[in-house]
N, C-alpha and C positions, 0 to 999 in steps of 0.2 A: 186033551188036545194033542197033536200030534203033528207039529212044527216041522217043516220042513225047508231048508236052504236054497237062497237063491242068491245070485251074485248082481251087485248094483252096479249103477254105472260109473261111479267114482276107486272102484275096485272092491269097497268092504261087502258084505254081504250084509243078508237079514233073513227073517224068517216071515215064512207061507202058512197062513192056515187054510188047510179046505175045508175045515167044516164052517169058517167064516169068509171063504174067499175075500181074504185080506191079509197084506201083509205090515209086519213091522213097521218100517221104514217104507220111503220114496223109493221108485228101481229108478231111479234117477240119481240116487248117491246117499246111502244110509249116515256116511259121517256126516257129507255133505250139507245134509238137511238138520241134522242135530245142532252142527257150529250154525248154522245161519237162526234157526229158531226158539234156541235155547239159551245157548251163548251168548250171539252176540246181541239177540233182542232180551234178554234176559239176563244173565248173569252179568255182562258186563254192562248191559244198559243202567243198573240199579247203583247208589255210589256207596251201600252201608260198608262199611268198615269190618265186618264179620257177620256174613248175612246168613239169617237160616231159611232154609229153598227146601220148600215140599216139592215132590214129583208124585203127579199120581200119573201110576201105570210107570213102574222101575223095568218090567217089561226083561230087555236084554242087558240094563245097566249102560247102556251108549250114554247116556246124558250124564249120570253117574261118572262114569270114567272121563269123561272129557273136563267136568268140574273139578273132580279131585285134582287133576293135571295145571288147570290153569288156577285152582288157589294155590298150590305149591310154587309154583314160576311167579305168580302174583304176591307169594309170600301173605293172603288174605283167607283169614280163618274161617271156615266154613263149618257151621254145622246141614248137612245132610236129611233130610227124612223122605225115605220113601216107601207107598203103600203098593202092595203086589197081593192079589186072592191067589194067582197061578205061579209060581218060582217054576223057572226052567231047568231041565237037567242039566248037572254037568259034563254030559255028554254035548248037549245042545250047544251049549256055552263055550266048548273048546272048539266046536267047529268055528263057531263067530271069528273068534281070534283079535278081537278089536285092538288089545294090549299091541298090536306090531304099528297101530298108527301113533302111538304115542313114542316117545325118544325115552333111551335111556333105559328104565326100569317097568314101562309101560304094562307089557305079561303080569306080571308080580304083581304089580295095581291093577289088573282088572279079574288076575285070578283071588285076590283078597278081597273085594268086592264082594264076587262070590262067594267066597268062601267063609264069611266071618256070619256069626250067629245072627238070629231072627230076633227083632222086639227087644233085643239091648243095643243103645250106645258103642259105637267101638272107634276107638280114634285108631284111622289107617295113616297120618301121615301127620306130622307136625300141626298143619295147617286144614288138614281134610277130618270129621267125626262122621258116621255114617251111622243112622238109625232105619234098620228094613221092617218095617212091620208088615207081617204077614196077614192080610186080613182084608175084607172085602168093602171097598171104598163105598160104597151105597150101605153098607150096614151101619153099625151103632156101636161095634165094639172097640172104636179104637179112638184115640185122640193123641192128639201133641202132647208134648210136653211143655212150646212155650210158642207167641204167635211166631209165625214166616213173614219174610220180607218177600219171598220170590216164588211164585208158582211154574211150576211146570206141568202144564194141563196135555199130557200125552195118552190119554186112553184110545181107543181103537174109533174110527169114526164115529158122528153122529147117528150113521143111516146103517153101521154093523153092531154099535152100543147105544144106544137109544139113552138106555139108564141111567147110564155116567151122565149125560149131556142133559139134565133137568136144571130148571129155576131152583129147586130146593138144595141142589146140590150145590150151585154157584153162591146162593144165599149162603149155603152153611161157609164155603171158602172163604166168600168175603170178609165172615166173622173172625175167621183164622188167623186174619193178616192185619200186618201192621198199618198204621194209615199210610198212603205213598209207596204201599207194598204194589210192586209186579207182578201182574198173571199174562203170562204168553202160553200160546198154543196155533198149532200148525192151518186150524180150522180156522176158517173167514166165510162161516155160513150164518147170512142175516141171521136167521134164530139165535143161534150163540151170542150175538153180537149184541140184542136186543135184550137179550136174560141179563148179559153179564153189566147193559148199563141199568138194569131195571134195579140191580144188587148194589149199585152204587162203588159200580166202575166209569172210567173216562176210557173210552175205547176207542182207538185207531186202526185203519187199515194197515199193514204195512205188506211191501216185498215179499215174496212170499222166496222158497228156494226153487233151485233150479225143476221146473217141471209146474208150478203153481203159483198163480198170478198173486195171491193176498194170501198173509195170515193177521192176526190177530195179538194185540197186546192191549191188556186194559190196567189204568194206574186206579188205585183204590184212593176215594177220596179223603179227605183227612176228616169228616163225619161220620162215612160211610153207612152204614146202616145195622 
C-alpha cells in the first residue's frame, strides 16, 4: 500500500489510500475524531483502576499516543495491546508528526511508539506498557496475554473491510473481554450494531464527532457469552 498525506481540518493530518479510496481518519479532524471516540467514549468512559485496551487496527498509533499521554497526566496504569498486519514506514510516520499535539515531550512519545519492537511488552512510560503485535487480526495466530477491559474497534470501514466487521470476529472479542468491558468504534452501521448485541453486548448510539451523526459503544454483559 502506498499511503499518501492529507491535511484535516483540525490541522493534523492522516493518510489516503487509493487502492482503497479511504482514508485513516475523518478530513474533519484526525485528532479530532480519535479524542471524541476513543477517549472519551472509551478510555475515560470505563472506571478500571489499570485497564488493559486492545486496539485493533494500531494503524498510525494516534489512539496509541493519545492514551499513553492521558495515562501519564491521569497517573493510571495502562497496559496497551495493539494488533497491525501492515506497519507503516518510518518515513510515513514522521510526516504525521502527531508527537507536536501532545505538551512537553510528546515527539519522543510518539517516535517510541514507533519505534520500540514487535510481539514483546515494552513499558514506555511509568504508567504506559505497549504490546504491538504484528499479525493479521482475522487469522489465528496471535492471542492475549490476559482479558481487556477496553476495545478500540478502528479497522478501516465496514463497506472497504468487510472481513474485520464479521459476527465471528465480534464473538471472538467478546470472549476477550472482561465482563463490563468497553467496545467503541467510530461505526453506527445497524449490522455492527445487531452482531455486536447478538455477541452479548448492550449497545448504544452515541454522538458521533464532528462530520458524523452516531458512533457506537457496546458494554459487555456480566454473562456475556
Amino acid at each position: 500500500m502506498n499511503p499518501e498525506y492529507r491535511n484535516t481540518a483540525d490541522g493534523s493530518g492522516t493518510l489516503y489510500l487509493p487502492e482503497m479510496n479511504e482514508q485513516y481518519h475523518s478530513l474533519n479532524g484526525a485528532v479530532t475524531e480519535s479524542k471524541h471516540v476513543f477517549i472519551e467514549m472509551g478510555y475515560r468512559f470505563h472506571s478500571a483502576p489499570n485497564p488493559v485496551i486492545f486496539e485493533v487496527g494500531f494503524g498510525t498509533g494516534l489512539n496509541c499516543l493519545l492514551t499513553a499521554d492521558l495515562a501519564e497526566k491521569d497517573q493510571r496504569s495502562v497496559f496497551y495491546i495493539a494488533i497491525e498486519k501492515y506497519p507503516l514506514s518510518s518515513e510515513t510516520i514522521k510526516k504525521l508528526d502527531y508527537g507536536r499535539f501532545i505538551q512537553g515531550k510528546g515527539r519522543e512519545l510518539f517516535s517510541s511508539i514507533h519505534e520500540c519492537v514487535w510481539d514483546v511488552p515494552v513499558q514506555l512510560t511509568p504508567w504506559f506498557t505497549l504490546l504491538k503485535l504484528k499479525a493479521d487480526f482475522t487469522g489465528n495466530e496471535w492471542q492475549l496475554p490476559q482479558h481487556c477491559d477496553i476495545i478500540y474497534f478502528d479497522a478501516f470501514g465496514p463497506d472497504k473491510q468487510p472481513e474485520m466487521w464479521t459476527l465471528p470476529n465480534f464473538l471472538h472479542l467478546s470472549q476477550l473481554m472482561s465482563p463490563g468491558g468497553v467496545f467503541v468504534t467510530y461505526s453506527a452501521k445497524g449490522m455492527v450494531r445487531r452482531q455486536l448485541t447478538e455477541v452479548g453486548f448492550t449497545v448504544e448510539r452515541l454522538p458521533g464527532p464532528p462530520g458524523k451523526k452516531e458512533m457506537l459503544r457496546g458494554i459487555k454483559t456480566a454473562s456475556g457469552i
